[in-house]
C-alpha positions as semicolon CSV with decimal commas, in nm:
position;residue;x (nm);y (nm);z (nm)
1;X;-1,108;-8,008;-3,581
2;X;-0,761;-8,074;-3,545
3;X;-0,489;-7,994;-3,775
4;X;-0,113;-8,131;-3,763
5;X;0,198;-8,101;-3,952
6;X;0,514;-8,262;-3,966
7;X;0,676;-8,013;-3,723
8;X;0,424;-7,757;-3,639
9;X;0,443;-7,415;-3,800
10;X;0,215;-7,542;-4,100
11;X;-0,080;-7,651;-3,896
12;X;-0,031;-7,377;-3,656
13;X;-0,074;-7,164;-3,953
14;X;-0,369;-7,363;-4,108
15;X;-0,523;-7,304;-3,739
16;X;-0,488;-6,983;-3,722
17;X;-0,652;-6,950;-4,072
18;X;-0,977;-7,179;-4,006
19;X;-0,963;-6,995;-3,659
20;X;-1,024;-6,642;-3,843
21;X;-1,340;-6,834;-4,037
22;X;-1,506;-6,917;-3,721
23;X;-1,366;-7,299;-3,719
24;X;-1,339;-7,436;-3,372
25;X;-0,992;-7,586;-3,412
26;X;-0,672;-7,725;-3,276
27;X;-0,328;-7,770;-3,336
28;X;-0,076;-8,072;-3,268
29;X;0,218;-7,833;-3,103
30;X;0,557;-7,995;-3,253
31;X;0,393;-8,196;-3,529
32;X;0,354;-8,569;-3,594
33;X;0,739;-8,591;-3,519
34;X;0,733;-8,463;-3,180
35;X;0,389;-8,649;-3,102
36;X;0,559;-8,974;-3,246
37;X;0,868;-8,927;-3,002
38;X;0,682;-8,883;-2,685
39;X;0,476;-9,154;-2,798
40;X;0,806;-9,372;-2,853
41;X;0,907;-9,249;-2,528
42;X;0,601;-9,352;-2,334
43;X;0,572;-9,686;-2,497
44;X;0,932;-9,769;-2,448
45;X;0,931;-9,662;-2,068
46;X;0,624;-9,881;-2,019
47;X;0,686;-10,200;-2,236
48;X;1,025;-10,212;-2,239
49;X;1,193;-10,479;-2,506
50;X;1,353;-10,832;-2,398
């Protein structure tokens, strides 16, 4: 399972939890905002606009 945030210290928190329960789990490190940055990054490096 994978849990995410906006920037991290809730779903590393919630993984940590479901962790102690026996969940097989990860965690998006940063959050949605730093995964939708290096997304923006990538995408922008690679398809750049006219």
């Amino acid at each position: 399972m994978w849990v995410y945030c906006r920037v991290g210290q809730r779903g590393y928190y919630a993984a940590r939890l479901l962790a102690q329960r026996g969940v097989e789990v990860r965690n998006l490190l940063g959050g949605i905002v730093t995964y939708d940055a290096v997304v923006a990054a990538s995408t922008t490096k690679t398809h750049p606009k006219a």
